[in-house]
N, C-alpha and C positions, 0 to 999 in steps of 0.2 A: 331533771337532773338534780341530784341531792345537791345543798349550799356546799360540803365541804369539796365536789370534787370540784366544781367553779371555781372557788377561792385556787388551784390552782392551775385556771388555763393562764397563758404565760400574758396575755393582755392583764390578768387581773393582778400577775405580779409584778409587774409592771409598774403597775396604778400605786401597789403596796411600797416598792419598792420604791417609790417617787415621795410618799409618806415618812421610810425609813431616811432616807436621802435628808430629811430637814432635821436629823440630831449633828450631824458633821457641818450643815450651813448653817442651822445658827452657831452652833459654835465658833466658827469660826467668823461670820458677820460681827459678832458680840467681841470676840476676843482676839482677834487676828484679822480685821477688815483692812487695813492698812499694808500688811507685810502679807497676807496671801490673797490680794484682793483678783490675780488672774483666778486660783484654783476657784476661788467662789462663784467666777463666771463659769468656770467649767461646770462647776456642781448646777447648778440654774439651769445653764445649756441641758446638761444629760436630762435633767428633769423636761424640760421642754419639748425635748424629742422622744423621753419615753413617754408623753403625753399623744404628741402625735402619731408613734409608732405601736400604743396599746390599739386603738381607735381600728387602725388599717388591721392591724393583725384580729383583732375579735370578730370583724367580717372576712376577710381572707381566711381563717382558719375555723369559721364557723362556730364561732365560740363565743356569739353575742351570748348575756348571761341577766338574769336580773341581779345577780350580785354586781357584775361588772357596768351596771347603771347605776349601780348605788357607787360604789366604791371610786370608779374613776372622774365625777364630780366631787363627788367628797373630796379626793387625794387634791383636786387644782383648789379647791375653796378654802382646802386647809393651808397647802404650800402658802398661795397667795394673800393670807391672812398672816401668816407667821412672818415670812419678809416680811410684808408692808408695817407690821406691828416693829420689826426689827427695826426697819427703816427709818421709821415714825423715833423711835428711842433712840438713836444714833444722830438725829435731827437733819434727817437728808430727806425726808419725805415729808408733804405737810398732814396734818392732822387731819384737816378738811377734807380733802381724795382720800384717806383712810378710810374715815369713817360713811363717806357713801359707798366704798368698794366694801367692808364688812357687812355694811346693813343692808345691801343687796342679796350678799351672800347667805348672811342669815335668814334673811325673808326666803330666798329659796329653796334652802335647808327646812325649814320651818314647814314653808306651804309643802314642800313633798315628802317629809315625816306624814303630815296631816294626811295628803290623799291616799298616801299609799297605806296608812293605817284605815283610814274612814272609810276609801272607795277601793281597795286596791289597785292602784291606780299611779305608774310612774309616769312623768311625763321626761321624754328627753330633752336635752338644751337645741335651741333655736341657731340657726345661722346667724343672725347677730350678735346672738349673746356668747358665739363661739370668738366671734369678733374685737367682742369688749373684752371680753379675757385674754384676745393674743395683743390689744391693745395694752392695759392691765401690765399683763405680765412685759412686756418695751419698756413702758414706763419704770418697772422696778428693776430690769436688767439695766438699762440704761442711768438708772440712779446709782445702780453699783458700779456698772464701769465708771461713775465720778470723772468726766471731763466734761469742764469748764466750757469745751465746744458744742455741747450737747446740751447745754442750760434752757437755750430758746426752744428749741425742738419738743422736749421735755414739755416746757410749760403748754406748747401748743400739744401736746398728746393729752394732758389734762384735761382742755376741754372737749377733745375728739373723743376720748371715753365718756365722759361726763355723758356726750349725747348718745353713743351708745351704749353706756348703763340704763339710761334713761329708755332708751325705744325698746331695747332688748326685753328690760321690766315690763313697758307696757306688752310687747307681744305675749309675754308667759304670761301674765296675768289676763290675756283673752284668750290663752290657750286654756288657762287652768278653769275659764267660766265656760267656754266651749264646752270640753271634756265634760263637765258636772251638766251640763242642760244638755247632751248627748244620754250621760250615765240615765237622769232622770226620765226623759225619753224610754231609752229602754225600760226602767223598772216599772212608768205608769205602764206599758206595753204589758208585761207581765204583769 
């Protein structure tokens, strides 16, 4: 199936649209987080479920896609960069949980550029690492709805990601050695 007609099964707009979605929430994080701090939950929420709701629909409509492997990790790695950067600069998030939630991000961005140029070769996200990102993303909704009631919970979600940042990394990372001593495998074969 050609790339352009992909980019529009409605999972993949979906993904896009979760992407367009972060010009209206930073905006208004940056410049209106106080006086429309509900609409900002609502934009997060929609994004959240057009996350959940691309997934279901690319296998129900039979429209898994390798654009829509690329595009619907990018769209969460991006969203969830842009808050938590937002977050970080508003001084409601600490620096520290940023920058392990980006340098993961980018580590996996990074390694699957690399295979899927070098080996062709996508690998999907793991059941934890779906985990750490619905933890992730609690954490930064929960930062924006801002109560005071939510402060302890918060801080315990920190290191409940923390651990699974950490296990979800190490699974990719024996999936990514897996895959390549398979790949290799087959090519001494040939």
């Amino acid at each position: 199936m050609p790339l352009n007609k992909e980019i529009f099964y409605v999972s993949n707009l979906l993904s896009i649209l979760r992407i367009i979605l972060l010009i209206p929430l930073s905006y208004l994080m940056l410049y209106a987080f106080e006086t429309q701090n509900n609409l900002i939950i609502i934009l997060v929420l929609c994004m959240y479920f057009s996350d959940l709701l691309d997934g279901y629909l690319a296998r129900k409509l039979k429209q898994v896609s390798e654009f829509g492997k690329i595009i619907d990790p990018l769209a969460d790695k991006i969203s969830v960069i842009v808050i938590a950067i937002i977050l970080v600069y508003l001084g409601r998030l600490p620096l520290w949980f940023v920058t392990i939630v980006v340098a993961r991000d980018v580590l996996i961005l990074l390694f699957g550029i690399y295979l899927n140029r070098k080996y062709n070769l996508t690998l999907m996200s793991n059941f934890p690492g779906k985990i750490a990102v619905f933890s992730i993303g609690l954490i930064l909704l929960l930062t924006i709805i801002n109560s005071l009631y939510l402060t302890g919970v918060i801080k315990i979600l920190y290191f409940i990601s923390f651990a699974l940042i950490s296990y979800s990394s190490y699974l990719y990372y024996n999936r990514i050695m897996e895959s390549l001593r398979l790949r290799d495998g087959v090519e001494k074969k040939n």
